[in-house]
C-alpha positions in Angstrom: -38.6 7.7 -5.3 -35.2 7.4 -7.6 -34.0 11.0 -6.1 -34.9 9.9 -2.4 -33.1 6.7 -2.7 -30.3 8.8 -4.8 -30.6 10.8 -1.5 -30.1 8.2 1.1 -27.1 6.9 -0.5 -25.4 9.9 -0.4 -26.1 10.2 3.3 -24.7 6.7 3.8 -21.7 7.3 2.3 -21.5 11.0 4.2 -22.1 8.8 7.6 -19.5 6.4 6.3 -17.1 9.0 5.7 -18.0 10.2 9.3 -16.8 6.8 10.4 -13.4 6.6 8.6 -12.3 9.9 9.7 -13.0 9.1 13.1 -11.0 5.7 13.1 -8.1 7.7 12.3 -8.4 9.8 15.2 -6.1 6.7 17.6 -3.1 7.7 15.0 -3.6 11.3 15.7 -3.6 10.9 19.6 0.4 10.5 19.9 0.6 14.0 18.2 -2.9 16.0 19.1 -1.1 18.6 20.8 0.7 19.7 17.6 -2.2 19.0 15.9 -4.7 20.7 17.8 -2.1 23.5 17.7 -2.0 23.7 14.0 -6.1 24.0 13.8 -6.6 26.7 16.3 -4.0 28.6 14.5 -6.1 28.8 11.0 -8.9 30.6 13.1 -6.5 33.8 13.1 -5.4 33.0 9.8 -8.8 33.0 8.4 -10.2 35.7 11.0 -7.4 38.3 9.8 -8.9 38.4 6.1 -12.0 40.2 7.8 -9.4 42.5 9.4 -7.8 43.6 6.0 -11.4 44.0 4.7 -12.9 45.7 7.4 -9.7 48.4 7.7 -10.2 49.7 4.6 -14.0 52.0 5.9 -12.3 53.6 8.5 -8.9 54.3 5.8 -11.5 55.6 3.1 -13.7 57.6 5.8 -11.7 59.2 7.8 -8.3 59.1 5.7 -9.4 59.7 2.0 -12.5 61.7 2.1 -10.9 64.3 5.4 -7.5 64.2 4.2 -6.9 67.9 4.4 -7.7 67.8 8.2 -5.7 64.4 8.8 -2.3 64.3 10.2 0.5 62.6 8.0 1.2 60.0 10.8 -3.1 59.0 11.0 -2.9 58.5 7.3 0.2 55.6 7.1 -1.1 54.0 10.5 -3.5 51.8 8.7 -1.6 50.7 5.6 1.6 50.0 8.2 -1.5 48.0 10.7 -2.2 46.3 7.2 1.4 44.7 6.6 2.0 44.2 10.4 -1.4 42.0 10.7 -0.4 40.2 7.3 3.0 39.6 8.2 1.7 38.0 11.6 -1.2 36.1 9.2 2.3 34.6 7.1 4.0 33.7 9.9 1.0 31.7 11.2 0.6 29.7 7.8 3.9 28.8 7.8 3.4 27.4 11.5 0.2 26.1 10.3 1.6 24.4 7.1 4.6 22.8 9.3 2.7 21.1 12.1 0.0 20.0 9.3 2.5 18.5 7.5 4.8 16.7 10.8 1.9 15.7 11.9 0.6 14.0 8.5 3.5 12.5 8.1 3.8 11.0 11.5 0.7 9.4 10.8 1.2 8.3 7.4 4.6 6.6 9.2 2.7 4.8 11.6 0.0 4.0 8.8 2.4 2.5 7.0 3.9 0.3 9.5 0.5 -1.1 10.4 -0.3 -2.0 6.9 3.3 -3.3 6.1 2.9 -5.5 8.8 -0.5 -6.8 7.1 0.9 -7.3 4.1 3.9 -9.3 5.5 0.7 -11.8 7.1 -1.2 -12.3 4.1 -1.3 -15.6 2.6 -0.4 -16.7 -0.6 -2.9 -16.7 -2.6 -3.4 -12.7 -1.8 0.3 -11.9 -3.7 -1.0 -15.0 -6.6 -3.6 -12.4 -7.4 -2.0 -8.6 -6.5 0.6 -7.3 -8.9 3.3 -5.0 -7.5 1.8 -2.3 -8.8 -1.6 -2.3 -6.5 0.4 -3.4 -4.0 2.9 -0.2 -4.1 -0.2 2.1 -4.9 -2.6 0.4 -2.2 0.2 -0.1 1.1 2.1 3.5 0.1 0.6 5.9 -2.3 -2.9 5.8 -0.8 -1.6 6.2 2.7 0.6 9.3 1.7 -2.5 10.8 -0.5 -4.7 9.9 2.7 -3.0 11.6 5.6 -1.6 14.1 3.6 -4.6 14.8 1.7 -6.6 14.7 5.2 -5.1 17.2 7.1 -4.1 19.3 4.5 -8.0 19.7 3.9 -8.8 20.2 7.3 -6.5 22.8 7.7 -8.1 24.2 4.5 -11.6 23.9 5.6 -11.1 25.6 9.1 -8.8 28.2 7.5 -11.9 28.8 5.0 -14.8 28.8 7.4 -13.4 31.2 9.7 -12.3 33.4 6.6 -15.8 33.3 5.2 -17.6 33.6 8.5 -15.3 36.5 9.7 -15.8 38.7 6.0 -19.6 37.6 6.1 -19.6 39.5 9.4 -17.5 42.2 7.5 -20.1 42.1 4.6 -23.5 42.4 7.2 -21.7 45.2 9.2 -20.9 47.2 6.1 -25.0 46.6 4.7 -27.5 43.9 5.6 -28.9 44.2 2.0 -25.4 44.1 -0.1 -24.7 40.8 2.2 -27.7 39.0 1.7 -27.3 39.5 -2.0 -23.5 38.0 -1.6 -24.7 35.1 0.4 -27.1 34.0 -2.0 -24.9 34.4 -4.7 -22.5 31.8 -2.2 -24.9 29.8 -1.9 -25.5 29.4 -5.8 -21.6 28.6 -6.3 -21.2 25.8 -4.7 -24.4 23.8 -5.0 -22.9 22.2 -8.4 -20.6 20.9 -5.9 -23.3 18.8 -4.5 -23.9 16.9 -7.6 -20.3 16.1 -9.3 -19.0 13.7 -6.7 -21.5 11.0 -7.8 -20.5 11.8 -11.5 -16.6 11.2 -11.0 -16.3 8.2 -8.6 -16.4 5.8 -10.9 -13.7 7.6 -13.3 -11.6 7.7 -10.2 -11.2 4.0 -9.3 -10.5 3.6 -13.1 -7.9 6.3 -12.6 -6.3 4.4 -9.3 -6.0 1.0 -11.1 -4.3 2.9 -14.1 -1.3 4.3 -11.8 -1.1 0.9 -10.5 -0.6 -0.2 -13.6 2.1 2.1 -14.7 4.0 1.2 -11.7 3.9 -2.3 -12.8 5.3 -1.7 -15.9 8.3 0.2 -14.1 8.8 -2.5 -11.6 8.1 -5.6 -14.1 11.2 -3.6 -16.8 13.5 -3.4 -13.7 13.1 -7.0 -12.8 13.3 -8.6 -15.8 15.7 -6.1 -17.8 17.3 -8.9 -18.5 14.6 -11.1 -20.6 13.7 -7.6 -22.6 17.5 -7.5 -23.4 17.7 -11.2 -24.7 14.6 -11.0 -26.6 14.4 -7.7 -27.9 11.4 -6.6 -26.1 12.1 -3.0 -26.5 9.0 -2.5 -29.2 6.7 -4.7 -27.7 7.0 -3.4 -23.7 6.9 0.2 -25.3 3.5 -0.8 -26.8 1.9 -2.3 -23.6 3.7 1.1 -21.6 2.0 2.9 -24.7 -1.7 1.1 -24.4 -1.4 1.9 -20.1 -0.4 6.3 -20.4 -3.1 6.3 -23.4 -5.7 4.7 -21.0 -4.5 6.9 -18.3 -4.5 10.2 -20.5 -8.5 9.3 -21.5 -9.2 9.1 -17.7 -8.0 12.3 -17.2 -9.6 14.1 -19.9 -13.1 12.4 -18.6 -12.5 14.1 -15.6 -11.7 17.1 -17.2 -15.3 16.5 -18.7 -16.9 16.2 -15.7 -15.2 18.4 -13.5 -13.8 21.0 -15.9 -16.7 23.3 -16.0 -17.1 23.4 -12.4 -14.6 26.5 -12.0 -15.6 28.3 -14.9 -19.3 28.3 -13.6 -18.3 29.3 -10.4 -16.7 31.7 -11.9 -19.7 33.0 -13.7 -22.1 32.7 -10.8 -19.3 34.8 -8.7 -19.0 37.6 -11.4 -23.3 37.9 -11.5 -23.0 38.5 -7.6 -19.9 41.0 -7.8 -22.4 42.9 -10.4 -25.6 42.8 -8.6 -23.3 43.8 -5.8 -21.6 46.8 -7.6 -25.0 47.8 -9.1 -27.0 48.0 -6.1 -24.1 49.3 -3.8 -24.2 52.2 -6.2 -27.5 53.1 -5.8 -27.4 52.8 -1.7 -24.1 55.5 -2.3 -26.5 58.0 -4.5 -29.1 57.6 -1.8 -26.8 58.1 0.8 -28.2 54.6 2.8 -24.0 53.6 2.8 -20.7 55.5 2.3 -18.0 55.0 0.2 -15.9 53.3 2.9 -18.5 51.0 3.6 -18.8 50.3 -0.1 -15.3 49.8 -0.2 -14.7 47.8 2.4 -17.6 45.7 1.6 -16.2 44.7 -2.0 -12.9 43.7 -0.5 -14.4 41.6 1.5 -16.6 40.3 -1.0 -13.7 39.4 -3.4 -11.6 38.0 -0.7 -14.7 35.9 0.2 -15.3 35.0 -3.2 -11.9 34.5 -4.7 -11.2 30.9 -2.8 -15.2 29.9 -3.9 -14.3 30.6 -7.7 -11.2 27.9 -7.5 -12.4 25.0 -5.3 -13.5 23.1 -8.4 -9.7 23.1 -8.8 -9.4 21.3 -5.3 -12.4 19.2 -5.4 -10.8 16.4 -7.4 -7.6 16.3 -4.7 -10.3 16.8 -1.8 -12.2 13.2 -3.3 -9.1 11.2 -3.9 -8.4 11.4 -0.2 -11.5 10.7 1.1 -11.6 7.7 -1.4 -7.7 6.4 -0.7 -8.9 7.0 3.6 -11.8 4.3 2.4 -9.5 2.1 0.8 -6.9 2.4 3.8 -8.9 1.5 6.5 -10.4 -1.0 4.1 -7.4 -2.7 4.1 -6.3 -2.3 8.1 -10.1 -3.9 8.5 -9.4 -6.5 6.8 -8.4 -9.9 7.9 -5.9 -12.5 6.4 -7.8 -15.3 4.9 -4.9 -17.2 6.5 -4.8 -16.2 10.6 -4.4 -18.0 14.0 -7.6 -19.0 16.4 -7.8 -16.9 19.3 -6.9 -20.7 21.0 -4.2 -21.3 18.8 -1.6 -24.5 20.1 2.1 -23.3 20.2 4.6 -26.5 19.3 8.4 -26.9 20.4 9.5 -29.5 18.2 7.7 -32.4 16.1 8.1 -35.6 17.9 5.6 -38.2 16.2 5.4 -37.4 12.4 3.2 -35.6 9.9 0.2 -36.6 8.4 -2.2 -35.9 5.0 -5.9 -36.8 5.8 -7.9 -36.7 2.2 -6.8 -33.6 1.5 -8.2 -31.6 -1.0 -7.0 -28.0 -2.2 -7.9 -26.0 -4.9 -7.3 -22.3 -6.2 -10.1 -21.8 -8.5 -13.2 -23.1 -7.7 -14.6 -26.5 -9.3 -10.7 -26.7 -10.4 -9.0 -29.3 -7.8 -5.4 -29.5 -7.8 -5.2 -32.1 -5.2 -7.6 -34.8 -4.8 -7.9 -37.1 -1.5 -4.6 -36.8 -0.6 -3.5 -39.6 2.4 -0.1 -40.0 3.6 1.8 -40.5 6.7 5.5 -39.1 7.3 7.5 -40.3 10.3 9.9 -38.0 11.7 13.5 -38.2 10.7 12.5 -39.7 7.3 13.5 -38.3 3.8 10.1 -38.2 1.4 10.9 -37.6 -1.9 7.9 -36.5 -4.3 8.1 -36.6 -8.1 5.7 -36.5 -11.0 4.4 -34.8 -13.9 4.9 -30.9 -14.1 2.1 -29.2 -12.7 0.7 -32.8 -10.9 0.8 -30.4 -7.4 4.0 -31.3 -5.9 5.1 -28.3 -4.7 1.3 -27.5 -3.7 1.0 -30.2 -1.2 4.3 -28.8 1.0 2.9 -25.8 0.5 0.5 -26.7 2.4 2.1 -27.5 5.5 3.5 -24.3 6.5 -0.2 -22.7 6.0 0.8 -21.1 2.7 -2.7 -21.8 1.6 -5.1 -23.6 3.5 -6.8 -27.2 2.7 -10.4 -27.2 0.6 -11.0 -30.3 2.7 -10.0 -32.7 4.8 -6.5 -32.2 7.4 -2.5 -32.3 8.0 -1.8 -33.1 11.2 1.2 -32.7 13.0 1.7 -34.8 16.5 -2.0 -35.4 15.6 -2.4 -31.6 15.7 -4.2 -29.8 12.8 -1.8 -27.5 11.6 -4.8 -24.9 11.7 -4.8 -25.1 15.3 -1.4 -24.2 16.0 -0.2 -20.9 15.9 1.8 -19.9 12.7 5.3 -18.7 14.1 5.3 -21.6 16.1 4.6 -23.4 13.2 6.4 -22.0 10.7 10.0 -22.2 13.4 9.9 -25.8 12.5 10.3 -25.9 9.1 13.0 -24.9 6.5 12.1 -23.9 3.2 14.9 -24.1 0.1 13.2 -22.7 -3.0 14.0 -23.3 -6.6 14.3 -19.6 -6.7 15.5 -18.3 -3.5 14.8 -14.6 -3.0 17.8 -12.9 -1.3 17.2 -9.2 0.3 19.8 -5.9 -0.6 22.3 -6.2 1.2 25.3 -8.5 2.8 26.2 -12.7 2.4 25.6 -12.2 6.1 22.7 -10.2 6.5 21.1 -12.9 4.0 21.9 -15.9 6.1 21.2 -14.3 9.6 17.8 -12.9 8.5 17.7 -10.9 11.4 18.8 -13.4 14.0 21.2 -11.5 16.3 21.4 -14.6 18.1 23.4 -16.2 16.5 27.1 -16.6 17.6 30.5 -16.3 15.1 31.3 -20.0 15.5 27.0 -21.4 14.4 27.3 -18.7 11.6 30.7 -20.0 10.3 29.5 -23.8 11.1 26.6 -23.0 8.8 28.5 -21.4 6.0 30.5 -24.6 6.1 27.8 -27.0 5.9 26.4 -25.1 3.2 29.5 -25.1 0.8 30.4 -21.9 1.2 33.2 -21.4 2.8 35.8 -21.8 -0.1 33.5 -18.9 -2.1 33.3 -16.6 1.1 37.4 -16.8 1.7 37.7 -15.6 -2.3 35.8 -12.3 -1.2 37.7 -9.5 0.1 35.0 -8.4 2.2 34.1 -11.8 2.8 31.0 -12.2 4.7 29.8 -8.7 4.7 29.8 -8.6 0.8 27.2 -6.6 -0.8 25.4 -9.0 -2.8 22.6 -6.1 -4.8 19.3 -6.3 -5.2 18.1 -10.2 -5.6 21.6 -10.8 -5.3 22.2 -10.5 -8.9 25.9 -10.5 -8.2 25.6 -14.1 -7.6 25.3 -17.2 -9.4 22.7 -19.5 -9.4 24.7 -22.2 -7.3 26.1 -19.3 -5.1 22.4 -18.5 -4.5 21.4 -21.7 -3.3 24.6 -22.1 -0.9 23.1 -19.3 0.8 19.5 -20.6 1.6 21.2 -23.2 2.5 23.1 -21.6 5.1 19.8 -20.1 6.5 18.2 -23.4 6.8 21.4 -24.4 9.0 21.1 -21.4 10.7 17.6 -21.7 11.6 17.8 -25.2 12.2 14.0 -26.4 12.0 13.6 -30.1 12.2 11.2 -30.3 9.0 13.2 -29.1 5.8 11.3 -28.9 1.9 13.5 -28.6 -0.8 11.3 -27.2 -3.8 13.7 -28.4 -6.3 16.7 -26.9 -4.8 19.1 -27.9 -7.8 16.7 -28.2 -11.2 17.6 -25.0 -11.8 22.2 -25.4 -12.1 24.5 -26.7 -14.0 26.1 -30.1 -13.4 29.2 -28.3 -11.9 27.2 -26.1 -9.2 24.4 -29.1 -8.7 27.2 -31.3 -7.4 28.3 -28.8 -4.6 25.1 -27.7 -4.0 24.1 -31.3 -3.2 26.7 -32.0 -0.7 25.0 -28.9 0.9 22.2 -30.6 1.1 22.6 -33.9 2.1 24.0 -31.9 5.1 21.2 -30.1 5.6 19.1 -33.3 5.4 21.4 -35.0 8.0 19.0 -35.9 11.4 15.5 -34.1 10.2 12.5 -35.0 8.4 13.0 -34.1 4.8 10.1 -33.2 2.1 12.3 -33.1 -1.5 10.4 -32.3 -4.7 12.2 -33.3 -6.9 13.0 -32.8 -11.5 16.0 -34.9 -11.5 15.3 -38.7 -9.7 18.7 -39.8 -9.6 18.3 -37.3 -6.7 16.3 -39.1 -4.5 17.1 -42.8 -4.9 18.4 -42.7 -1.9 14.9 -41.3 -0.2 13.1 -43.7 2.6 9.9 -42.8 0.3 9.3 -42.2 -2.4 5.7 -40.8 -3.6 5.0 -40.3 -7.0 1.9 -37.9 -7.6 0.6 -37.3 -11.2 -2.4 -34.7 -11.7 -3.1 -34.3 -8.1 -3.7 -37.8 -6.9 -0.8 -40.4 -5.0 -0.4 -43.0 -7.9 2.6 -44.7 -6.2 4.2 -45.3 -3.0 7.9 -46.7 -2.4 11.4 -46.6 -2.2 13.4 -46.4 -5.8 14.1 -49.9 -5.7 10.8 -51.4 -4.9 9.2 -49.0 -7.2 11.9 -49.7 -10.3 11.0 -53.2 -10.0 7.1 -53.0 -10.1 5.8 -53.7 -13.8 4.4 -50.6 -15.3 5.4 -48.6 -12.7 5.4 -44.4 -13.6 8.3 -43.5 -12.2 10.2 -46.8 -13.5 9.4 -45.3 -16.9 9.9 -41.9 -15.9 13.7 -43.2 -14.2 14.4 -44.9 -17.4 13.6 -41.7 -19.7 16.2 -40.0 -17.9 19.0 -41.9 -17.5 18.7 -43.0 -21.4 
């Protein structure tokens, strides 16, 4: 029962192997000429081996054993047919290997694009628990290892068959009894491959997350060079890098375990067959049933046939590592974002009416609630300041609105919409985010306020920059605009920085803006000019401000004061100031002591 259960998985996972190299078949329609081209050329390439083999009885024959009745010209004919039909065989691999590899990397390109653009939709909570490692090894490396790994295999496999079919036809035409001895001894060499591929699986995931890991510990030293610099990590992140290769390094020798001895026996199995072969081709020479040219000629064929058989093993671990990253590709271009529009989805043009929290409820673990019956009602136009204790889910409930996460329970409505019923561009056009941390892109002050926009005429972009502060710190560049700011834009200052998402929320000009604590993060000096950028900004729009510092927002039309993920107080600073034990009198009071 255990083996036929053992056995019907392994079909399963053969059918559903079937299935994923069939979905790829739509990215290999754009190029199936070249592709098609590049299998039918392995048949000659593989076919010619037999040619090479089956040469050598008439050379031995005719050549060798009547050489004192054979012309000078017969005798060089076949070793000069031999490096004419193996310079023709090279020239087809190379044509082979070339449209193989165009062709897998035209599909790995378009791959690539596909997932790229699933990654861009995912939601939040998808990048809270990915680190940039899976994500690297996941949306690139698999891909590459895939389509590369895919057709390189199939060119491999047809190559292989015809070879082997072709010399087995060699072997059979030389002596039925020598062949079915060599097919048997085949036969025996690669049935351990039938059993190893349930042994390694498991050491190959482990080995997949491992790389990811290493490429974490790349990308996490190049983004925060700076923190191992101040703190003298240089021991401690050569430890972790340490612990990660030494983990890595005992995956590999497990697979050397288990794969290892794969070769060698194949090796072994091969040289019993090339003796059995040698033995009894001996006898069927002394009794005259076979020639020497056909003995000849047999063996060549024999070791060309078994040559490739004795170093698959090699191969086999490459050959499973495709077929696993083609499961985990089309895993992931299967997969839906847990955050997504209805097939019905409402497009909005502006917000005319307000916003509004009904009991809303969100939490990222389960059993864990952040926010807990949240109600409240924003009119447009207003300025809604929210404050609290760190951690009390501020900057979760705006998060909220642009669909970063979705609600646990209950709704936000927008116009009385549900903001799950609209459709997420359309959504997303109306609001403007500032970050505490604004992440800028590689490349120019421009690039980084136009996102893209090539809409956007001289005299809006320069209104914007103006708005934003920036003007004065643009005319001190000599490149001005088109500055290269490097990566994150760590040739900036905090302050600078902010100016600059800023100017994209100008630029955008959505008529709901959140600032996530746009100046907890600067100095006194930069806060001030960063402020007068946004009470720009804020200037005709509906506002959401978290806010660190309240002196801030005293000037909000709201002010709601949220502590461990409830609304404890409603109102503006002074109604609120006044109230007896009111939080955020005491928290005002703390501050300004």
């Amino acid at each position: 029962m255990k083996n036929f259960l053992a056995l019907l998985e392994n079909k399963v996972k053969n059918l559903y192997l079937v299935r994923n190299y069939c979905k790829i078949l739509p990215y290999v329609k754009p190029y199936w000429f070249r592709a098609i081209v590049a299998v039918l050329i392995t048949i000659p390439i593989g076919s010619m081996d037999a040619v090479i083999a089956w040469s050598l009885k008439p050379y031995m024959d005719v050549v060798m054993l009547e050489q004192q009745t054979t012309a000078p010209s017969k005798t060089a004919l076949i070793p000069l047919l031999i490096v004419i039909f193996s310079c023709i065989q090279s020239l087809l691999n190379y044509t082979a290997t070339y449209l193989n590899t165009w062709v897998g990397q035209k599909i790995a390109q378009d791959v690539k694009m596909k997932l790229f653009d699933k990654l861009m939709h995912y939601n939040a909570a998808y990048f809270d628990k990915m680190n940039s490692g899976d994500v690297l090894f996941r949306f690139n490396n698999d891909v590459d290892m895939a389509c590369s790994g895919l057709l390189s295999n199939l060119k491999l496999f047809t190559t292989r068959l015809f070879s082997s079919l072709s010399l087995i036809g060699v072997l059979f035409y030389n002596s039925w009894q020598l062949a079915l001895v060599a097919v048997l001894v085949l036969l025996g060499a690669l049935y351990p491959l039938t059993t190893v591929k349930r042994r390694i699986r498991s050491v190959m995931n482990k080995t997949i997350f491992s790389g990811a890991a290493v490429m974490t510990h790349y990308n996490e030293t190049f983004n925060g060079n700076r923190v191992v610099t101040s703190y003298n990590l240089y021991d401690y992140q050569n430890a972790r890098f340490r612990d990660t290769l030494h983990s890595v390094f005992k995956l590999g020798m497990k697979m050397v375990q288990r794969t290892g001895m794969l070769s060698p026996l194949m090796h072994f199995i091969v040289s019993l067959g090339i003796a059995a072969v040698i033995w009894l081709g001996s006898y069927l020479i002394v009794t005259e049933h076979m020639t020497a040219g056909n003995f000849v000629s047999f063996i060549t064929a024999l070791v060309m046939l078994y040559n490739p058989i004795k170093s698959i093993g090699n191969n086999y671990n490459a050959v499973q590592m495709a077929l696993m990253a083609i499961e985990r590709v089309f895993g992931l271009l299967e997969s839906i974002p847990a955050i997504h529009n209805k097939p019905d989805a409402l497009k909005i043009e502006t917000i005319k009416k307000g916003i509004e929290y009904q009991n809303v409820c969100f939490e990222y673990l389960p059993h864990k609630p952040v926010l807990k019956n949240i109600n409240l009602k924003i009119e447009c136009g207003k300025t809604i300041a929210f404050v609290g204790n760190s951690g009390g889910g501020k900057t979760t409930l705006v998060n909220l609105l642009p669909r970063f996460y979705d609600v646990s329970s209950g709704k936000i409505l927008i116009d009385g919409q549900d903001v799950r019923d609209l459709d997420l561009q359309s959504l997303r056009d109306q609001i403007a985010i500032v970050f505490q941390d604004n992440f800028l892109f590689a490349g120019t002050i421009r690039e980084n306020i136009l996102l893209g926009h090539t809409d956007v005429s001289d005299a809006k972009l320069q209104k914007a920059v103006e708005c934003a502060c920036l003007d004065e710190f643009i005319r001190s560049l000599d490149k001005g605009l088109d500055t290269e700011i490097g990566e994150r834009g760590v040739r900036l200052s905090g302050g600078q920085k902010q100016r600059i998402a800023i100017a994209r929320a100008f630029v955008k000009n959505a008529p709901v803006v959140i600032l996530d604590e746009a100046t907890s993060a600067l100095d006194n000096k930069s806060e001030a000019v960063v402020q007068q950028a946004i009470d720009n900004l804020m200037k005709d729009r509906t506002v959401l401000v978290i806010a660190h510092r309240l002196s801030t927002v005293r000037n909000a039309d709201q002010i709601v004061v949220i502590n461990y993920g409830k609304i404890v107080e409603i109102g503006t600073h002074q109604e609120l100031i006044s109230q007896e034990n009111s939080i955020y009198a005491a928290l005002y009071k703390t501050q300004i002591a």
